[in-house]
C-alpha positions in Angstrom: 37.5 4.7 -10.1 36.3 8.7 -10.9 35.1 7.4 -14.2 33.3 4.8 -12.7 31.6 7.1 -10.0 31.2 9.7 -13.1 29.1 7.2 -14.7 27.0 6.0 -12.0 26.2 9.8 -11.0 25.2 10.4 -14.8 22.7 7.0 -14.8 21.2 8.3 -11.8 20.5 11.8 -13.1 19.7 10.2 -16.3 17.0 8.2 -15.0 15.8 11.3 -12.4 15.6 13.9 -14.9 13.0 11.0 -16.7 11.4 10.5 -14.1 10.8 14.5 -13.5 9.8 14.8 -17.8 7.4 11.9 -17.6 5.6 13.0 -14.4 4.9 16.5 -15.2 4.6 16.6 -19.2 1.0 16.3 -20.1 1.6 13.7 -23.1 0.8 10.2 -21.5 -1.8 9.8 -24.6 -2.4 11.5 -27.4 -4.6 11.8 -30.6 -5.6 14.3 -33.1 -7.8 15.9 -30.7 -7.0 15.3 -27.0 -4.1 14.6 -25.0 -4.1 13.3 -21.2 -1.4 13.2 -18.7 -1.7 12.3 -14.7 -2.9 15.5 -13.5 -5.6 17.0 -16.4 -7.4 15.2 -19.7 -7.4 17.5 -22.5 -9.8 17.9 -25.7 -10.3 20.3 -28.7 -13.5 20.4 -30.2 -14.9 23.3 -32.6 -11.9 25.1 -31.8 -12.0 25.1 -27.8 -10.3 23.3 -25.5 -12.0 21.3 -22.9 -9.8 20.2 -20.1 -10.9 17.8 -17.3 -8.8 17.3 -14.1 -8.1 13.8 -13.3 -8.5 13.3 -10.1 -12.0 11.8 -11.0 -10.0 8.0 -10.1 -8.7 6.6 -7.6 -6.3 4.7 -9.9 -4.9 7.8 -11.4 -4.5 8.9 -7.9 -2.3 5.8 -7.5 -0.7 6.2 -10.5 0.3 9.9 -9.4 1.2 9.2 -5.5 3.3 6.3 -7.3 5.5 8.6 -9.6 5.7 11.6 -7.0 7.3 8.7 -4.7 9.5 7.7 -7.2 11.0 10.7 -7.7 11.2 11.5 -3.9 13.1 8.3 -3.5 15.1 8.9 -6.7 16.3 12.2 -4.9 16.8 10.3 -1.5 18.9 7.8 -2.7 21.8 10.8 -4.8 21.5 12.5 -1.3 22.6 9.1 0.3 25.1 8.3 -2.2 27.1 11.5 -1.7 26.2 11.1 2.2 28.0 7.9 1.8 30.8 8.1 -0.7 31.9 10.5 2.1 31.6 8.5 5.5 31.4 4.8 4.0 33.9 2.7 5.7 36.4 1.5 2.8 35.4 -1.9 1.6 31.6 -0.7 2.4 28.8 -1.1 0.5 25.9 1.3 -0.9 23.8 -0.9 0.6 20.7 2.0 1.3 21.4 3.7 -1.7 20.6 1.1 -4.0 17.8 0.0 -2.0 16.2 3.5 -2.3 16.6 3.3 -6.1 15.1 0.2 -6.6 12.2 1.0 -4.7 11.8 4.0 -6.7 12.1 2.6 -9.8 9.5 -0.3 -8.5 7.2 3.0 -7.9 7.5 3.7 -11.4 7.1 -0.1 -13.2 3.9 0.2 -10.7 2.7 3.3 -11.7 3.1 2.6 -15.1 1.4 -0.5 -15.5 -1.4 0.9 -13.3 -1.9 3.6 -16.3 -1.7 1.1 -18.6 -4.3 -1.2 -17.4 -6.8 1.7 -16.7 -6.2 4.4 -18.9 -8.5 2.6 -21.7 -11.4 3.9 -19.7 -10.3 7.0 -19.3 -9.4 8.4 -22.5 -10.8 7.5 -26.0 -9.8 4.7 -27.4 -8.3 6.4 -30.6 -5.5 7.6 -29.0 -2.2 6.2 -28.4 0.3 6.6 -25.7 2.6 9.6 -25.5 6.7 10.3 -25.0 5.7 10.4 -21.4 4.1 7.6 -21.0 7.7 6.3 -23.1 9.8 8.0 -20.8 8.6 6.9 -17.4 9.1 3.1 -19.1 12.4 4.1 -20.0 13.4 5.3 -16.6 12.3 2.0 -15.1 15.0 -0.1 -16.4 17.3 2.8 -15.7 16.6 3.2 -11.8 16.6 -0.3 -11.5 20.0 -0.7 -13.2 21.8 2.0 -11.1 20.3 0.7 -8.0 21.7 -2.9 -8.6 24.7 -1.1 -9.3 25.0 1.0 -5.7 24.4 -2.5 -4.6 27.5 -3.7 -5.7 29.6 -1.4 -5.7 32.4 -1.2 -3.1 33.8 1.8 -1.4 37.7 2.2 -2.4 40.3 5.0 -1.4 
């Protein structure tokens, strides 16, 4: 059973620590000359650096209010977990502490296909998504996984 709790603990951070890399690294695109992230859209030209910040859309507004949440609820639902794995009734479930990671990493598929769908007009078209923009699709699958999991998962002595 410790291994088992082990490994649910380590999915969870697995899939917060994402969640944290995606939403602050500024590498959601890239190109030769630019790169663009939620908070500021970067460009070299004639040896300067030109950054814009983004809060020039209300869609990248979205897209950032959406990952902030996620990793707000990411954090709720370890708190609850640990709440819980200490006054959970035996045969209880983690009922609100998968619920809490689902919805956070529903946050994230939503904030990620918001970007997807609107970045185009945002930054040029010659550049190509970044590891952050990876990540924060990587952490999806994750948060949903380990929420399905709390679900579950039964309290034993």
């Amino acid at each position: 059973m410790l291994i088992l709790l082990l490994g649910i603990i380590f999915l969870h951070v697995a899939a917060l620590v994402l969640l944290f890399v995606s939403t602050i690294v500024s590498v959601w695109t890239t190109g030769e000359t630019s790169t663009s992230d939620l908070w500021i859209n970067c460009s070299t030209a004639n040896g300067f650096q030109h950054c814009d910040p983004a809060s020039t859309g209300e869609w990248i507004q979205a897209v950032q209010a959406l990952m902030i949440l996620s990793i707000i609820f990411s954090c709720i639902s370890l708190f609850l977990f640990f709440c819980q794995l200490f006054t959970l009734q035996k045969g209880g479930r983690f009922f609100l502490t998968g619920t809490f990671q689902i919805i956070a990493g529903l946050f994230v598929m939503s904030g990620a296909i918001i970007y997807t769908v609107m970045s185009p007009g945002w930054v040029p078209e010659t550049n190509a998504f970044g590891y952050s923009y990876i990540l924060a699709w990587v952490a999806f699958p994750l948060a949903l996984i380990s929420g399905l999991i709390y679900v579950i998962l039964r309290k034993r002595e």
